[in-house]
C-alpha positions as MATLAB code, in Angstrom:
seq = 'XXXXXXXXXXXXXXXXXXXXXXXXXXXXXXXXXXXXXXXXXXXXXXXXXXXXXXXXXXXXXXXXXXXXXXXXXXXXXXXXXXXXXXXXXXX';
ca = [
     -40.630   10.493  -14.717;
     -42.790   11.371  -17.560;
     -45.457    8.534  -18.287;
     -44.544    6.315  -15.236;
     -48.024    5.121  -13.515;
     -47.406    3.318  -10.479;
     -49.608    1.961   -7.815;
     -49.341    1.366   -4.169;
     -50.270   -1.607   -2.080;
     -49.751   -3.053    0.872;
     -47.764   -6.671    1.352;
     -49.802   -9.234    2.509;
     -46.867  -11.156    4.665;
     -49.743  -14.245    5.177;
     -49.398  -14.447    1.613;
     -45.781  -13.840    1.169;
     -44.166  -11.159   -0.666;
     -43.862  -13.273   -4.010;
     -47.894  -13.231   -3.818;
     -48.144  -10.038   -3.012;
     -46.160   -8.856   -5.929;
     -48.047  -11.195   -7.806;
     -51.629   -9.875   -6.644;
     -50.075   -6.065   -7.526;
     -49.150   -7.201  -11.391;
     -52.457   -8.507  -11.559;
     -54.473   -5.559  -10.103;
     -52.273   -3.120  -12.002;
     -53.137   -4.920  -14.894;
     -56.802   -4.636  -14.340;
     -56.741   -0.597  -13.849;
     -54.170    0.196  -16.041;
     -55.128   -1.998  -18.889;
     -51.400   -2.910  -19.661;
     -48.486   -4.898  -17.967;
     -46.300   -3.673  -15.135;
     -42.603   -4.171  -15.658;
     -41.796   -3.014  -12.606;
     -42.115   -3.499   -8.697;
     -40.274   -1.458   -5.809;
     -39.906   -1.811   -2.266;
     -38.325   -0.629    0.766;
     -34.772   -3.003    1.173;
     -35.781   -3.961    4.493;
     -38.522   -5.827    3.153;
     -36.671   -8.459    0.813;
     -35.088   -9.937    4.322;
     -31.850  -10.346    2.283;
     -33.736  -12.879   -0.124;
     -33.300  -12.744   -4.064;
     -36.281  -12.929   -5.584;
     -36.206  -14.788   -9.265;
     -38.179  -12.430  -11.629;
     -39.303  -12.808  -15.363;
     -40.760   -9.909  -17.348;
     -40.314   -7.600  -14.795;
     -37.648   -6.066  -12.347;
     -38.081   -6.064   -8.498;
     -35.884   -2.347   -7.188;
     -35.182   -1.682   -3.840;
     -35.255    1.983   -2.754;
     -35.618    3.364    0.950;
     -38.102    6.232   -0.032;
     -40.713    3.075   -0.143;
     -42.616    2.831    3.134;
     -41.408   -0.603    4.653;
     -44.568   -2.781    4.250;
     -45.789   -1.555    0.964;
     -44.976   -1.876   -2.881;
     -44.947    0.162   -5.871;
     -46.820   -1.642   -8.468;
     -46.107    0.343  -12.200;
     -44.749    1.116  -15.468;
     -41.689    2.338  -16.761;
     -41.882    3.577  -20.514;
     -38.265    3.785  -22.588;
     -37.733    6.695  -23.096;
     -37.123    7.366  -26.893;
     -34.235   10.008  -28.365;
     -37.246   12.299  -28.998;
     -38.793   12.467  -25.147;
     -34.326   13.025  -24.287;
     -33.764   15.542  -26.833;
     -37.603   17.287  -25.518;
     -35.698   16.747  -21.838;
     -32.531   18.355  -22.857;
     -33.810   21.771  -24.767;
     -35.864   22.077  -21.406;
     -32.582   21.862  -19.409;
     -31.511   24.526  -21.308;
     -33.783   27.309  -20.849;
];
């Protein structure tokens, strides 16, 4: 995942997850110097709710340690960075 930053956090469940992923935009913000657009978390940890998002996506995946998110970045990728991906592939 070439240029991806992400960084991990625990949930605060006093908070609520919604604040917590709130607090992580926020602090990723601050280091990073740019916007996430993305948050992941373990599956178990949305409870089954939907959570309404705008300007960023919320992913579930189980390689996320229940309890904690992934606070980050994901760049487009342009034709350039899949053609430079593809030539690599090759060799």
């Amino acid at each position: 995942m070439k240029g991806d930053e992400f960084l991990m956090m625990d949930i605060d469940w006093k908070a609520g997850l919604e604040a917590s992923i709130f607090r992580g935009m926020e602090r990723y913000a601050l280091k990073m110097e740019k916007q996430a657009n993305v948050v992941v978390l373990n599956p178990a940890d949305l409870n089954g709710q939907a959570l309404d998002c705008v300007g960023f996506e919320v992913q579930a995946m189980k390689n996320v340690l229940p309890g904690t998110l992934w606070v980050g970045r994901v760049e487009e990728k342009t034709e350039n960075d899949r053609r430079e991906e593809y030539m690599q592939e090759e060799r």
